[in-house]
N, C-alpha and C positions, 0 to 999 in steps of 0.2 A: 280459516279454511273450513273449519267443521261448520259455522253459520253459513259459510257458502255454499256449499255442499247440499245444507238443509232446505237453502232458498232454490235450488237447480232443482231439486226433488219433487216440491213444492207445487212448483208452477210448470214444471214437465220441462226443464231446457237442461242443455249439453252443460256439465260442470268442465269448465277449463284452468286448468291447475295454472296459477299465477308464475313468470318470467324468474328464473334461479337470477339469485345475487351474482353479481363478479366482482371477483377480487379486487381490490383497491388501485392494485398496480394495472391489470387489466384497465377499468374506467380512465386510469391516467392516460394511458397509452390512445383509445380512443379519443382523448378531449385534444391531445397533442396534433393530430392531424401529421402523422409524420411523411414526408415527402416517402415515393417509392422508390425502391432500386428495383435492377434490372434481375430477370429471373434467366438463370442458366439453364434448367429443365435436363440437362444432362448429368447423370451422375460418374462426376471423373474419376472415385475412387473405384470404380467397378471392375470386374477384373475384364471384362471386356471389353473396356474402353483403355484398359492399363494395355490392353493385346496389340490394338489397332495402333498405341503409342510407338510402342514396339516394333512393331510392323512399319511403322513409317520412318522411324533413324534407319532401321537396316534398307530401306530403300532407296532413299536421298545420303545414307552417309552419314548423317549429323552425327553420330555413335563413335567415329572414326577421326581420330589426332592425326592421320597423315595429311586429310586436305584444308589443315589449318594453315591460316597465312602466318608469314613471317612476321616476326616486331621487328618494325623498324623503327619505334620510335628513341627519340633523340635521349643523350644521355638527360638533358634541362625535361624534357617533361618526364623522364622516369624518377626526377628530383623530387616535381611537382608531386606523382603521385604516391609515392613515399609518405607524404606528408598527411596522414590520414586524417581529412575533416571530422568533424563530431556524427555528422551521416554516416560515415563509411565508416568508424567504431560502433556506433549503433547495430550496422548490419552485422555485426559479429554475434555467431548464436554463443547463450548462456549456457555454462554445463550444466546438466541436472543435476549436479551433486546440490546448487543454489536451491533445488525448490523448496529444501528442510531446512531451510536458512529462519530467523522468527518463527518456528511453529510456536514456541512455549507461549509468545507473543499474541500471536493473533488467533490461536487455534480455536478459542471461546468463540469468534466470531463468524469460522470457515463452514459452509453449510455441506456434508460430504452425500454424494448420492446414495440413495437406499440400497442394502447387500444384496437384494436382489434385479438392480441394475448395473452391478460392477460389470467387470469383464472378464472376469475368473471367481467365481463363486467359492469360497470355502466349502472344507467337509463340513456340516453340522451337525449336531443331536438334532433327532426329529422334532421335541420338542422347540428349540433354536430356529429349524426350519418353518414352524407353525407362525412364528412373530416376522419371520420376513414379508414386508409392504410391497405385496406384488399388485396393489391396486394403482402403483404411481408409475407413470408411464416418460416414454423417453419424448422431449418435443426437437425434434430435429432442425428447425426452423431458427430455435435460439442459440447462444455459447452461453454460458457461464461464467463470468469473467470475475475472479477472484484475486487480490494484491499480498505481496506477502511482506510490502513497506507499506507501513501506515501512515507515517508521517509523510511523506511522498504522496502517496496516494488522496490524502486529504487533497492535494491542493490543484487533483484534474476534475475534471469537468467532461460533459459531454460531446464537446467539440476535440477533444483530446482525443476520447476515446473514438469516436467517428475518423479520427485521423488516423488511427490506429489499422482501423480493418478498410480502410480506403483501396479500391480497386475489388473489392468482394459482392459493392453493393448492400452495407448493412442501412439498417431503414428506423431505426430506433436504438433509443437504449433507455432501457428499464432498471431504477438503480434501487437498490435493493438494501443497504445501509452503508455504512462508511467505506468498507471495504469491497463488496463487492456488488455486480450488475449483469442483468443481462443484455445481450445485443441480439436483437432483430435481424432475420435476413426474410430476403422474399419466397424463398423455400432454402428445402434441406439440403440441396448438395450445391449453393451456395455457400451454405453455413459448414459443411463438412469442410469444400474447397478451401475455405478460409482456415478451419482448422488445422488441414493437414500440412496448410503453408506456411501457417504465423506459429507452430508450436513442435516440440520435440516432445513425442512420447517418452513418459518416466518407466523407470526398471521396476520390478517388481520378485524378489522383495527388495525395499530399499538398501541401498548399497549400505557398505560396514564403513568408518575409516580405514585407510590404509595401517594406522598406526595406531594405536590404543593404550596409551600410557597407566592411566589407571582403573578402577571400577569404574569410576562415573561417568567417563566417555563411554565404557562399553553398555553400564545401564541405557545412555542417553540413546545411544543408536536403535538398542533395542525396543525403546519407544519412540520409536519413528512410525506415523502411519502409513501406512501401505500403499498410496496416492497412487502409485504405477496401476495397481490390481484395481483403484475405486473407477478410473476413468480420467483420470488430472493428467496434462500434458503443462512442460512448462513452456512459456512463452520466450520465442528464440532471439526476440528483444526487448530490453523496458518497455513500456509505455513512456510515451515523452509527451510533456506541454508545450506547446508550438506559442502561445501568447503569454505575453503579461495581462493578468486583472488583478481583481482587487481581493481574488482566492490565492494567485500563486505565485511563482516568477517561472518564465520561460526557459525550458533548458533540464526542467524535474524531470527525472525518470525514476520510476516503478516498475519491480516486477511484478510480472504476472502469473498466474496458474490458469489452464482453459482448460473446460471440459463443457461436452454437451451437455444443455440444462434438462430437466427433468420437470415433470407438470408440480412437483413442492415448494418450485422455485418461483415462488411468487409473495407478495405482502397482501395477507387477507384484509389489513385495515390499515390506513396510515397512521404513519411513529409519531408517537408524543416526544419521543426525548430521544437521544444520539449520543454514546458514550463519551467519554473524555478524551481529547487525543494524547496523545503521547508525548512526555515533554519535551521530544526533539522537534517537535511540529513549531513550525513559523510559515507566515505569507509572506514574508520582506526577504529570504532570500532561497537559494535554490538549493532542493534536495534531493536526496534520492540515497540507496542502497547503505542502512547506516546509520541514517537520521534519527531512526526511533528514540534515541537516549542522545542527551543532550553532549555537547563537547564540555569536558571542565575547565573554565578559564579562572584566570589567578586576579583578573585586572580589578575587580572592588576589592579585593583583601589588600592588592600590593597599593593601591589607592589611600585602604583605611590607615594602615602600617608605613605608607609615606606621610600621611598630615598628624599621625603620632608623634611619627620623630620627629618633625617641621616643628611644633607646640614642645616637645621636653627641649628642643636645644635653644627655643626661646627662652624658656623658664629659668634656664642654667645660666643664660648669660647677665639676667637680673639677679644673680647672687653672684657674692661675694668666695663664699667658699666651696661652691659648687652643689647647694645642699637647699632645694626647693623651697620659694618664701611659702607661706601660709598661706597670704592674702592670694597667691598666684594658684591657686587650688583651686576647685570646684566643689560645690556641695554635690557630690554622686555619690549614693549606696556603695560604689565598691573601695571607697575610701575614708581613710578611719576617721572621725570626728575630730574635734577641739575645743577646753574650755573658752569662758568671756576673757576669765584672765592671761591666756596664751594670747590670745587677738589685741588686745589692749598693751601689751609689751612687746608687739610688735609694732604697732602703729607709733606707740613711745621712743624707738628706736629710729623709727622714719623718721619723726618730729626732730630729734636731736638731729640727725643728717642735715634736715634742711634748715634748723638755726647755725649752726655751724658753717655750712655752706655759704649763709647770708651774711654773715658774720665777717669774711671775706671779703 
């Protein structure tokens, strides 16, 4: 820059400061060509658009249980709908009590917004207030999409996630390391709409248990972070995998945490490397809420401990007194030796068996 600089000076021309870097996730995003959604240009959380909402039930009625029709349907399809498909559990929203479900777990990996874009700011010492990053701004346009199953989560993919915010018009997803991503819309109150549909605002401060047996649950609570106050909403269904590949099996659900993303939420350079998953993680079969740690199965011990006994009640019945031959032993470390001449007076005694036998 300084040579160039010196050369613009030089020969009397306009110095023009060279094109700033973008982010590595940014260039991704351009190379991807991602199809467009549609742009709402209305903003539905407004309180003025919430008016005219308003305004229209009390005008048509919709507000009002008296001019709803009667059920007439039959006792067989009330049977039917009884019978809740894996969709219609799906739609069931999660309690928030789940968002502090895995923190201990995954909390190294969760990236929380700056204190000076929460949504209730603490008291602070002036000092304290000096280090708040008020140069990172909010981008309305993205979500934040953070998982709080890992093992789960490993095994979606972006058509997942696309399936996920379907009907909002998202137009990208920007994935940001194991756990979590952001999602693209074509403006902000797209990306609000989506929000304030697909997620349950958390409490603030986080709830207590109802019941607290000892110290350690009550430590545990009180290290709870404060998600409701940072801006984190939980998400009011898993995330689900819609396909079989050769990442997951169809049928996985993950929860989620959503909150608006923030201009920090980006990767300045692409990852060399990608943590360990967790040992409950597999692609062969389906997971979700749980998975992190493995199931304990007994079936290679009850295996090793079935072909033990299989081998001693062989050994047993080639003796005479119930009292293991020598020759029927193994040479393994965790059993005691023998001299030449215990081997030799063994085999001497086999000898005599079979001249006797012949002898017959």
């Amino acid at each position: 820059c300084q040579k160039a600089r010196a050369r613009a000076k030089k020969f009397g021309t306009v110095y023009k400061d060279p094109p700033t870097f973008l982010p590595w996730s940014h260039i991704r995003r351009l190379r991807a060509n991602p199809q467009q959604g549609f742009v709402t240009g209305i903003n539905l959380q407004s309180q003025e658009e919430k008016d005219k909402l308003e305004a229209r039930k009390n005008r048509f009625g919709t507000s009002s249980t008296s001019n709803a029709p009667e059920d007439t349907t039959s006792s067989t399809e009330q049977e039917n709908t009884a019978n809740a498909t894996e969709e219609e559990q799906l739609s069931i929203s999660l309690p928030t009590s789940q968002a502090w479900d895995n923190e201990k777990l995954v909390l190294e990996h969760r990236t929380d917004p700056p204190m000076s874009l929460w949504k209730e700011v603490p008291e602070l010492a002036e000092d304290e207030q000096s280090s708040l990053q008020y140069e990172a701004t909010l981008a309305g346009d993205k979500i934040h999409l953070f998982s709080i199953d890992w093992a789960a989560f490993k095994q979606i993919r972006t058509n997942d996630v696309m399936s996920y915010f379907t009907g909002f018009g998202p137009t990208y997803v920007e994935w940001l390391g194991d756990l979590s991503c952001n999602v693209h819309f074509q403006d902000k109150f797209s990306a609000s709409r989506a929000l304030a549909n697909l997620s349950t605002e958390l409490p603030f401060p986080p709830p207590s248990p109802e019941r607290q047996n000892d110290e350690t649950e009550t430590a545990e609570a009180a290290e709870k972070s404060d998600l409701g106050r940072m801006g984190w909403s939980l998400g009011k269904t898993p995330l689900r995998k819609i396909a079989n590949d050769r990442f997951g099996r169809r049928g996985t659900t993950a929860r989620v945490l959503l909150r608006v993303a923030t201009s920090l939420d980006v990767l300045q350079d692409r990852p060399n490397s990608w943590p360990k998953p967790p040992p409950g993680f597999s692609t062969k079969r389906v997971l979700g809420p749980g998975s992190d740690f493995p199931q304990q199965t007994k079936k290679k011990s009850q295996k090793k401990r079935k072909s033990g006994e299989a081998k001693q009640r062989k050994v047993e019945e080639r003796t005479e007194n119930g009292e293991p031959s020598m020759l029927d032993r193994g040479l393994t470390a965790v059993r005691a030796g023998f001299s030449t001449e215990e081997l030799e007076a063994e085999r001497a005694k086999k000898r005599i068996k079979t001249t006797e036998a012949s002898s017959y």
